[in-house]
N, C-alpha and C positions, 0 to 999 in steps of 0.2 A: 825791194826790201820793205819799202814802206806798206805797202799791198799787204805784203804774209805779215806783218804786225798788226794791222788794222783785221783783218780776216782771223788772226788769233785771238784780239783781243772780243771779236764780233762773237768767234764760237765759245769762246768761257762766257761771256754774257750770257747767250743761249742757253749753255748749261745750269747757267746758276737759277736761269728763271721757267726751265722743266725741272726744277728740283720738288720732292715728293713735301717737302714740310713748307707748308704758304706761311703769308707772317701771321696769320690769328694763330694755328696750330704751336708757331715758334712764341707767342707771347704767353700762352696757357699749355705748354706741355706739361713744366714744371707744380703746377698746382693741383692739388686730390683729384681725381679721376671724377669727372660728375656728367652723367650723359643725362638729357631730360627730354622728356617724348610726350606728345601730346596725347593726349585721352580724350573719351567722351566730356569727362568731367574739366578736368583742368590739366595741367601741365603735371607730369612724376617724372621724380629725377632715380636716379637709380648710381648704384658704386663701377657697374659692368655695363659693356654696353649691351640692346638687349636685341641680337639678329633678326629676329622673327618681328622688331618693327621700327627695321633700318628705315622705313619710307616716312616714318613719324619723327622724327628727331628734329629735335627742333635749336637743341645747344647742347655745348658740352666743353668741358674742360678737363687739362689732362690732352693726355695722346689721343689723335683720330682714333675713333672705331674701328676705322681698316688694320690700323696696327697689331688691332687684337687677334688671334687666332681664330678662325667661327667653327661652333660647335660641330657634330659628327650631325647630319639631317639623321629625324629617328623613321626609320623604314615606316613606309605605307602600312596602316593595317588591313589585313585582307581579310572582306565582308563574306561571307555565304551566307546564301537564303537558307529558312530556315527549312523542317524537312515540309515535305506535301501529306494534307491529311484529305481525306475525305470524307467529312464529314462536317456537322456546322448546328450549333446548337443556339436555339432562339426561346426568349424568355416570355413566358406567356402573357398574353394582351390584358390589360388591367380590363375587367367588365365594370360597365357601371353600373351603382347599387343606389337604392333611395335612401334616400336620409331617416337613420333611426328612429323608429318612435317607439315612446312605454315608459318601461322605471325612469326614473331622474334620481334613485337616490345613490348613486355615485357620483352627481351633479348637480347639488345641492343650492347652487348658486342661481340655479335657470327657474327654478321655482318661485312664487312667491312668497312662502313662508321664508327659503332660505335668505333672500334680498329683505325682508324685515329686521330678521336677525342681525346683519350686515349695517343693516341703517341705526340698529340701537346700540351697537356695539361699539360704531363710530361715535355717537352721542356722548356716551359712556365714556369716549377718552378725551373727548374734547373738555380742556383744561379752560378755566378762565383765569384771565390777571387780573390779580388783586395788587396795591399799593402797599400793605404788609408782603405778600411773597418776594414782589418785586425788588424790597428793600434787605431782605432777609438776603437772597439771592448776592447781592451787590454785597452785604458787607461781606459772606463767606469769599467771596473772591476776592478781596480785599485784602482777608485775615491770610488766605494763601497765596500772596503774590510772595517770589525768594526774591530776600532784600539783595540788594545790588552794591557792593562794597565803593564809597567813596574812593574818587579816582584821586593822586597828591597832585596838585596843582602844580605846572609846567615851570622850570625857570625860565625867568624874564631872562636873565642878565646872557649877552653873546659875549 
């Protein structure tokens, strides 16, 4: 008698610890659903779990991902070659050619008149500072700074 009680109470033992819910599962079933999978980047967590990268998973709360249903697999797409042509079209060989010579006046720049031009013109913009401009300068930004409204002073008292 003692036997068949110790042997019953052996096989419910058994059973309870082939049971499909372990204790993390049974501490987080009850909480939002959150599965998170690793990435290149960093860890994404997701509301579902996400099949196609069961082997990434790295946590989850909420019910096992097994518990979920997995989606329908989306059929193989089926490749064909494309049709056969005969024929094959090649783009002609660049030849080389000698470097231009003649007019320059679409390139005004390569001459030496046009580089004088260039040199006085730069002269021409080049501004000097005077102590008048300088002052001139300063106060107009002065006159147009937007006044800035006095802030009320904070209470002391707590």
């Amino acid at each position: 008698m003692l036997r068949k009680v110790l042997f019953m109470g052996a096989f419910v033992a058994g059973l309870g610890a082939c049971s499909p819910i372990d204790k993390y599962e049974s501490q987080v079933s009850g909480w939002e659903p959150v599965y998170c999978y690793q990435s290149l980047a960093a860890v994404q967590c997701y509301r579902e779990p996400k099949y196609a990268d069961k082997l990434r998973l790295v946590n989850y709360f909420g019910p096992h991902p097994s518990r979920y249903d997995a989606p329908e697999a989306k059929p193989e797409a089926e490749f064909k070659a494309p049709e056969m042509i005969t024929y094959w079209v090649k783009d002609a060989e660049p030849v080389p050619q000698p470097m231009p010579h003649g007019d320059l006046a679409d390139r005004p720049w390569l001459t030496e008149e046009g580089r004088n031009e260039q040199r006085a013109t730069a002269e021409m913009t080049t501004l000097k500072a005077s102590e008048v401009g300088a002052n001139a300068l300063l106060r107009r930004i002065s006159y147009s700074k937007p006044e800035t409204p006095e802030l009320p002073a904070p209470d002391t008292a707590v």
